[in-house]
Every structure is written in structure tokens, then in C-alpha cells.
KETIMAR-38952 format. One record per residue (C-alpha): residue in one letter; x, y, z. Coordinates in steps of 0.1 Angstrom, whole numbers, plus 2048, in hexadecimal, padded with zeros to 3 digits. Layout:
// KETIMAR-38952
<pt res="A" c1="X" c2="Y" c3="Z"/>
...
END
This chain:
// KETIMAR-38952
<pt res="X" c1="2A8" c2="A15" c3="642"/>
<pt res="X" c1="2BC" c2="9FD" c3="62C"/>
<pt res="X" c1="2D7" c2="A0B" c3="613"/>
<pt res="X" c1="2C1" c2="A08" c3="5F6"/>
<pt res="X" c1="2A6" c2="A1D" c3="604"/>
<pt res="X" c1="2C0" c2="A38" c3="60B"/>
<pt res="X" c1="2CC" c2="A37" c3="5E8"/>
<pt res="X" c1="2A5" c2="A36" c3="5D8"/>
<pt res="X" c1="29F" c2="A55" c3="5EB"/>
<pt res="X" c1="2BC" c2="A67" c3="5DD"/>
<pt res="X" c1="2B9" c2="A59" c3="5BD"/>
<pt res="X" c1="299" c2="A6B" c3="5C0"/>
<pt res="X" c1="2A2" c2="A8B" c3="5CA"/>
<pt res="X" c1="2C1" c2="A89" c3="5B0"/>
<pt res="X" c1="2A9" c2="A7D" c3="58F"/>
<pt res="X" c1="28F" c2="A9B" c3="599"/>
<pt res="X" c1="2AC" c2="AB1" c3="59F"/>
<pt res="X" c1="2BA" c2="AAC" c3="579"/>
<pt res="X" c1="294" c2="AA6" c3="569"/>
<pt res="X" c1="291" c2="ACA" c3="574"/>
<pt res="X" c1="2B4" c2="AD8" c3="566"/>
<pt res="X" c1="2AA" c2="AC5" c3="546"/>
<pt res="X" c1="288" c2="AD4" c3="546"/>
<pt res="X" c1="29E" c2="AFA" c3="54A"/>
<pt res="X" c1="2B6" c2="AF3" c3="532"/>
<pt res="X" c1="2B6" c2="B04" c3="513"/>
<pt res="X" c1="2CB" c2="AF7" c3="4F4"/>
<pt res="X" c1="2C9" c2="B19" c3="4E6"/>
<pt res="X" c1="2D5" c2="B28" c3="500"/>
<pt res="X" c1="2F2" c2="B10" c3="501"/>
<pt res="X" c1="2FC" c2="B18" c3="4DD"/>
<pt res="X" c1="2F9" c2="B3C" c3="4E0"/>
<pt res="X" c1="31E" c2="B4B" c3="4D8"/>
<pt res="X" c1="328" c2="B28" c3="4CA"/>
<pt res="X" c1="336" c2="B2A" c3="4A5"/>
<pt res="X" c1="338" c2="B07" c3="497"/>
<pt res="X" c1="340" c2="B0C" c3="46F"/>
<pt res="X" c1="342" c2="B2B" c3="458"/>
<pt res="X" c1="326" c2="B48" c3="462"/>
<pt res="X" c1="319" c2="B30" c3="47E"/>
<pt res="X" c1="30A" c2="B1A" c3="466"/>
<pt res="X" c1="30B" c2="AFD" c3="478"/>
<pt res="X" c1="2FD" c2="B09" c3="494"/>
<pt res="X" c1="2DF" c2="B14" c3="489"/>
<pt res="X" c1="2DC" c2="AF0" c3="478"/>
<pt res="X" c1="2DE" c2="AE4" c3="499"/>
<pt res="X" c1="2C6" c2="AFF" c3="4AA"/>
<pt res="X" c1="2AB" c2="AF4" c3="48F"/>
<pt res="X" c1="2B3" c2="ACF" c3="49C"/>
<pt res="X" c1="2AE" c2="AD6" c3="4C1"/>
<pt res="X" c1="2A0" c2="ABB" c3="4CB"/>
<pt res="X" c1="2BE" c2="AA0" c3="4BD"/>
<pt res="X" c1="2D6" c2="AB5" c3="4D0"/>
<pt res="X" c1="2C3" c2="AB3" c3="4EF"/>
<pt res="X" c1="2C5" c2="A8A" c3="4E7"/>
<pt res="X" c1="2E9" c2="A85" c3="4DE"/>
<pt res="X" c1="2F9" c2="AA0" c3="4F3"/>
<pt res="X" c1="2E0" c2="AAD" c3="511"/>
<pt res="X" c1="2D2" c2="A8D" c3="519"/>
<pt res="X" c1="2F6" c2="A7C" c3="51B"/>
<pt res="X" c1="307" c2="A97" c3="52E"/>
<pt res="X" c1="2E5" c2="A94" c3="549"/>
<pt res="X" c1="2E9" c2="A6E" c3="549"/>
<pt res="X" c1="310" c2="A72" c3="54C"/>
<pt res="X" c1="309" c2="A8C" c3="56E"/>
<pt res="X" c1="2EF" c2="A73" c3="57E"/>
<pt res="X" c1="304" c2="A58" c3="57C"/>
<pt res="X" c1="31F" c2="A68" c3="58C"/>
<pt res="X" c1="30F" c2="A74" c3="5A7"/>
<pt res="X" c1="2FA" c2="A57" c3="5AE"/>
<pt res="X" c1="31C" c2="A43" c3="5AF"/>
<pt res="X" c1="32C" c2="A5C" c3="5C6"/>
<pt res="X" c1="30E" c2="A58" c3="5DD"/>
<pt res="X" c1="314" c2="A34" c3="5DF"/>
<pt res="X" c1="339" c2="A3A" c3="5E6"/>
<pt res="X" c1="32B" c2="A4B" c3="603"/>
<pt res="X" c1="314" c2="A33" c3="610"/>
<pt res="X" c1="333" c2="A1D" c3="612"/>
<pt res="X" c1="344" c2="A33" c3="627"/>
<pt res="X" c1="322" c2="A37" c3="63E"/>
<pt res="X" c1="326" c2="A14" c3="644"/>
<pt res="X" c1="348" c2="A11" c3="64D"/>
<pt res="X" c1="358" c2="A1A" c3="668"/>
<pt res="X" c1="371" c2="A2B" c3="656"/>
<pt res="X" c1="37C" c2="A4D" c3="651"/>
<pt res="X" c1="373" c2="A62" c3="637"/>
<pt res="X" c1="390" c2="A65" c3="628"/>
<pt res="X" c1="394" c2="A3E" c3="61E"/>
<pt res="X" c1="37A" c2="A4D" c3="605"/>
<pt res="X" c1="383" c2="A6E" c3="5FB"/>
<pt res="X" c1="394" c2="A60" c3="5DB"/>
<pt res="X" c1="376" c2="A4D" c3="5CC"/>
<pt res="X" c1="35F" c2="A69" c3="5DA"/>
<pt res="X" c1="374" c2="A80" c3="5C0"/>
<pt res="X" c1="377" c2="A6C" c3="5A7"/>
<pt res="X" c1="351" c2="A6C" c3="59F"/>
<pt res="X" c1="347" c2="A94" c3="5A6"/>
<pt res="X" c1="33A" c2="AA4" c3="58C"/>
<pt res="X" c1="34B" c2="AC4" c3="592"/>
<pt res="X" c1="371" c2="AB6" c3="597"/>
<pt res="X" c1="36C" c2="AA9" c3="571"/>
<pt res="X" c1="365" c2="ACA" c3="565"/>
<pt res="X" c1="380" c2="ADB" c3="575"/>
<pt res="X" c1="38F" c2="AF2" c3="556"/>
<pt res="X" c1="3B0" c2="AE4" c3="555"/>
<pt res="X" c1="3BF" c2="B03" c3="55C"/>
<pt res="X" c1="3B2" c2="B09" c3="57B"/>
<pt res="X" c1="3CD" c2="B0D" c3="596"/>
<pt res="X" c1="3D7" c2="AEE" c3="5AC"/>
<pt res="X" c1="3C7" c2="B05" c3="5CD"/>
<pt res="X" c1="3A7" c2="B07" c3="5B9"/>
<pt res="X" c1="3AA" c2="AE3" c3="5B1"/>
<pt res="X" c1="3AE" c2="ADD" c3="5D5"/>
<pt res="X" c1="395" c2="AF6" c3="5E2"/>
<pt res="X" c1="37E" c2="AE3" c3="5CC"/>
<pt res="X" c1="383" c2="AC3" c3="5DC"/>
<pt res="X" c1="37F" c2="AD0" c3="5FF"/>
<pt res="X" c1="35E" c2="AE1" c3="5F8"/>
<pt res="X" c1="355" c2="ABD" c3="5E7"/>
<pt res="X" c1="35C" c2="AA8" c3="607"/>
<pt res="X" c1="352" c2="AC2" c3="61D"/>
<pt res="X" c1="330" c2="ABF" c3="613"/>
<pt res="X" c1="332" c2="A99" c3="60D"/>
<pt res="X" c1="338" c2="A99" c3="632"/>
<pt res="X" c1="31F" c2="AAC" c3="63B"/>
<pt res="X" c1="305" c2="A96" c3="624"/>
<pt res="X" c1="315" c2="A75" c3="636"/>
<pt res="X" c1="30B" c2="A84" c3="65B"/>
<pt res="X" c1="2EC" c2="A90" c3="64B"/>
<pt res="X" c1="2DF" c2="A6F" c3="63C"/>
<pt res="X" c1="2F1" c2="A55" c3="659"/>
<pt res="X" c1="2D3" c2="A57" c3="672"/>
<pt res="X" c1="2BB" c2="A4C" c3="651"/>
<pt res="X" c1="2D3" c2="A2F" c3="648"/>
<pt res="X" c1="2D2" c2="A21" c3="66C"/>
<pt res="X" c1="2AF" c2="A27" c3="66E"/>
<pt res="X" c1="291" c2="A03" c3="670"/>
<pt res="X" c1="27C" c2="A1B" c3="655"/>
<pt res="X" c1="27E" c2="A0B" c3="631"/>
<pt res="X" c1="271" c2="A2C" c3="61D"/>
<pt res="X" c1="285" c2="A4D" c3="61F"/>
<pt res="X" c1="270" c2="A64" c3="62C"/>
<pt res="X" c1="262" c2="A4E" c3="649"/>
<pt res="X" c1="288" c2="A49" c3="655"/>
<pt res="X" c1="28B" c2="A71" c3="64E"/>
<pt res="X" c1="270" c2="A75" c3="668"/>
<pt res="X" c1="277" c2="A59" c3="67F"/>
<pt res="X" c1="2A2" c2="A65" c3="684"/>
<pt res="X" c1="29E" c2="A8A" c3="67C"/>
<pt res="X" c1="28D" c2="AAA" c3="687"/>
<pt res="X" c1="285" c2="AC5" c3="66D"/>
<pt res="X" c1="2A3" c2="AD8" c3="66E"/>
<pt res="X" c1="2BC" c2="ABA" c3="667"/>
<pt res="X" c1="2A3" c2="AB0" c3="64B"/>
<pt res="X" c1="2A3" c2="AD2" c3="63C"/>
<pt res="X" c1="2CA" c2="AD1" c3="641"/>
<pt res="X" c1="2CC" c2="AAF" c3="62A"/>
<pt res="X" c1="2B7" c2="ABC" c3="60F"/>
<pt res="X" c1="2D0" c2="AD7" c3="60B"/>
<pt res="X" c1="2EA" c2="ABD" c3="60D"/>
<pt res="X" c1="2D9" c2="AA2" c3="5F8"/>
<pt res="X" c1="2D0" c2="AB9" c3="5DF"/>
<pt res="X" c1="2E2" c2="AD7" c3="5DB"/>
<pt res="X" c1="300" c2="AD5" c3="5C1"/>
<pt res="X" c1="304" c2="AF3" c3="5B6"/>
<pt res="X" c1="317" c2="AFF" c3="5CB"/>
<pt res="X" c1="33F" c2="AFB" c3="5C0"/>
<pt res="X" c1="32F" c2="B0F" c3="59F"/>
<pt res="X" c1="32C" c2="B2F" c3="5B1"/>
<pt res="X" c1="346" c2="B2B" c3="5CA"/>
<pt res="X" c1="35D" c2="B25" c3="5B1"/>
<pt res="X" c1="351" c2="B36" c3="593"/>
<pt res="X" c1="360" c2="B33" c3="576"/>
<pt res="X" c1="378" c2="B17" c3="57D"/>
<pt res="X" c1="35F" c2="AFF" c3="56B"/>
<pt res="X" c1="35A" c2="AF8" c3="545"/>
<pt res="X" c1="33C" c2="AE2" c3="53C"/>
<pt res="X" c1="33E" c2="AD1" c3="517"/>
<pt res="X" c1="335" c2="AB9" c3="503"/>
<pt res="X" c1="343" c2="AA8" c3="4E2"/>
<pt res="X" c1="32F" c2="AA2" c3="4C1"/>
<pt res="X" c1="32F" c2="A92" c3="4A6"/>
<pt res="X" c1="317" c2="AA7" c3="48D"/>
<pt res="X" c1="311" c2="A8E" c3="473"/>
<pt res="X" c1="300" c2="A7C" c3="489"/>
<pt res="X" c1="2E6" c2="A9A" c3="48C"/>
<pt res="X" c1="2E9" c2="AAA" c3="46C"/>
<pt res="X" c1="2E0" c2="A90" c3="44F"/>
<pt res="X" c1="2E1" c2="A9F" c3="430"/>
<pt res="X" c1="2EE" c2="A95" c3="40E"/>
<pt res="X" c1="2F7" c2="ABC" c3="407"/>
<pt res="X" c1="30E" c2="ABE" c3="426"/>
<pt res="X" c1="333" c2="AB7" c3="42A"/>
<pt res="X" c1="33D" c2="A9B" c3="440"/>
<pt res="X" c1="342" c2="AB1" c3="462"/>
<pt res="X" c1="35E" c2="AAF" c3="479"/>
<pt res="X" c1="356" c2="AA2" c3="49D"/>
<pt res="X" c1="34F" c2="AC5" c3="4B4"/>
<pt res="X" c1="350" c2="ACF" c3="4D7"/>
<pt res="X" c1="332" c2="AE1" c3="4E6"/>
<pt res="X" c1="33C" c2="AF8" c3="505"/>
<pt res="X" c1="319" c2="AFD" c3="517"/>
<pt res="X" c1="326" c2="B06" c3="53A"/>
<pt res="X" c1="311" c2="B2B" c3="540"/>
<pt res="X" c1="2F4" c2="B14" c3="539"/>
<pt res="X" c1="2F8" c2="AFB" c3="54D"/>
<pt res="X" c1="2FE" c2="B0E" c3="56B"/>
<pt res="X" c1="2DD" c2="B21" c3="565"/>
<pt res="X" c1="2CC" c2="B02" c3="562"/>
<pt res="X" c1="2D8" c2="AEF" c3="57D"/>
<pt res="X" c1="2D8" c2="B0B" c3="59A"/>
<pt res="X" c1="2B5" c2="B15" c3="587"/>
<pt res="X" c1="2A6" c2="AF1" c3="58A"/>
<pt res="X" c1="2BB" c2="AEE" c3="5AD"/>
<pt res="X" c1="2A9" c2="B07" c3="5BD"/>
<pt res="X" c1="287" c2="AF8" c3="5B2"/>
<pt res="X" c1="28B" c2="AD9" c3="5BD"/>
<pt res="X" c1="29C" c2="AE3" c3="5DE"/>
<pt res="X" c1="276" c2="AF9" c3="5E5"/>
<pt res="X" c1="261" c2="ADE" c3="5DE"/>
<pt res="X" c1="275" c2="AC3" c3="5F6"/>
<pt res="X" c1="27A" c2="ADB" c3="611"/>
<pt res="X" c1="256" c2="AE3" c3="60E"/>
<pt res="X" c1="24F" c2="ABE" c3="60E"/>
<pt res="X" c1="264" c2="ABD" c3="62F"/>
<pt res="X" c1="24F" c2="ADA" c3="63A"/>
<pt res="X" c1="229" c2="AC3" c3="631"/>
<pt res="X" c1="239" c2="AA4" c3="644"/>
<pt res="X" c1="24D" c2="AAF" c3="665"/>
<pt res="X" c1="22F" c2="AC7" c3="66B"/>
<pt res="X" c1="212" c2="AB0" c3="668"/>
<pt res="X" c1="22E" c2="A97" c3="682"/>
<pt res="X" c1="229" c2="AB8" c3="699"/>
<pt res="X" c1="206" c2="ABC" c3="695"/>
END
């Protein structure tokens, strides 16, 4: 299985993964509790302009968390294909998770580094889990799944592959999830004061979306691994 096979598959599982949490999330919902100008006027402004905020702020923050991850999965392909040890790459590995970048900043340095070993714990894991496919002769993903794994180990690497969430609850409430914006570009109106750029904190929604949209997607592939290692038995 060459590297770019690997990384189409989880590029994959990754874009269906965050389609789905997109699909869950609610902008509403997000801006519930948020006052942004006198009697939450400008909320409601952007409410009634839904979809914009889904296009300068959702959209961006989703495109911002797939490239991330996507990189972070190519950091470790690198380290698959070394002979290295994991920890040459622990750095880089860091340096694009999601979930390190939205530490609060108050968070504790043992939190911080609680964090970070949860992170490359499962990285690890992920790396085992997804070795046997890179060094596999198939050229699609889920031929090399079924030619280097049994069932288990491919259940075990959808968990790993797909399954983010999990720092969130772990953790909770070490993370903040936000966004900056600029609501002239949303709100055009002659009658309304130039606005001053604000800060959107969405973090309750995003972690109902995500482990919402996580759990979907997880069912279906494991019920995909299900259709294809049984009819392999049959």
C-alpha cells in the first residue's frame, strides 16, 4: 500500500468525520448565552444571518481542524517509515493537534502534560494500527485492511483513525473553542455603526457536535468492517 493510499483513506475517514460534525452543528446553539452589543442586539443580527456565519466562522474553524489533523497524520506516516523512534516526532506531532491549541491557557502545566501523553499515546497506537497497511502490495485501503489485518485489529484502527474526541471528555473543561470576527463583514447596513472585531466562544457546541458526528461515523465504518471481513469469512 503506498503512502498516498494510506493518507486517501484517512483523508476519507477524516472529511466524513467533520462533513458529519458540520451537518450537527448548530450556529444557534453556539451563540446561545453570547452577548455581543447592548440587549444582545448583535446577536440576534447574526442569528437572522446564519448562514454567513456558518461561511466566515464554521466553515474556517472546520477547514482550520482538517488541516491540522491531516498534517499530523502525515507527520506520522514519516515516522512509520523511519526507523526511528517515536519520540524524534513527538514535537511536530504536537505542534499540529487540534486539542493542544485549544488548551485554555490556564490550564495547569500537569494537565498540559497529561494532554500530551493521552495525544501520543493514541498516535502510537494509530502508527501500530495502520503499519501492516503501509507495508502492504494492496494500492486501495480497504484491500490492504483485509489482506494485513483480521477484524479485531481493523475495528481497533477505526477507533484509532477516527475517534478524536476523546481528550474532550477526559479532560473536560480544559479546552476553549473560539473564533474571531469581524461583523462588518456580515452585517452590511448603512444604519449600523462600524463594529468592533469580536470573539465567538462556541466550545459546548462543538464538543456536542464532534462526539455527536464522531459516534456516527465510527457505526457506519465499523459496520463497513463488519460487511467486508465477514463476507472474507464466508
Amino acid at each position: 500500500m503506498t503512502r498516498r493510499a494510506a493518507e486517501t483513506g484517512f483523508e476519507r475517514f477524516t472529511n466524513r468525520t467533520l462533513d458529519a460534525t458540520h451537518e450537527e452543528f448548530s450556529v444557534g446553539r453556539a451563540l446561545d448565552g453570547t452577548t455581543l452589543g447592548p440587549g444582545g442586539a448583535l446577536v440576534d443580527r447574526l442569528r437572522n444571518n446564519s448562514d454567513l456565519l456558518e461561511r466566515h466562522v464554521v466553515e474556517p474553524e472546520l477547514d482550520t481542524y482538517r488541516e491540522r489533523t491531516i498534517r499530523q497524520f502525515s507527520i506520522l506516516l514519516d515516522y512509520v517509515e523511519s526507523d526511528a523512534d517515536l519520540t524524534a516526532f513527538e514535537e511536530d506531532l504536537l505542534a499540529h493537534d487540534n486539542y493542544m491549541g485549544a488548551l485554555k491557557p490556564e490550564v495547569s502545566a500537569d494537565t498540559r502534560d497529561a494532554v500530551a501523553d493521552a495525544t501520543l499515546t493514541r498516535l502510537a497506537r494509530l502508527a501500530e494500527g495502520i503499519e501492516p497497511l503501509v507495508a502492504s502490495p494492496e494500492a486501495d485501503f480497504w484491500a490492504a485492511a483485509e489482506a494485513s489485518l483480521d477484524r479485531t485489529a481493523a475495528m481497533a484502527l477505526v477507533d484509532d483513525a477516527v475517534r478524536f474526541t476523546a481528550p474532550i471528555r477526559a479532560f473536560e473543561g480544559s479546552f476553549v473553542f473560539e473564533a474571531g470576527l469581524d461583523p462588518n463583514e456580515i452585517l452590511t447596513s448603512r444604519l449600523l455603526p462600524s463594529l468592533p472585531t469580536v470573539t465567538i466562544e462556541y466550545t459546548d457546541e462543538a464538543v456536542r457536535s464532534m462526539t455527536t458526528a464522531e459516534e456516527r461515523i465510527v457505526g457506519e465504518l465499523k459496520a463497513e468492517v463488519r460487511n467486508r471481513f465477514d463476507a472474507v469469512g464466508e
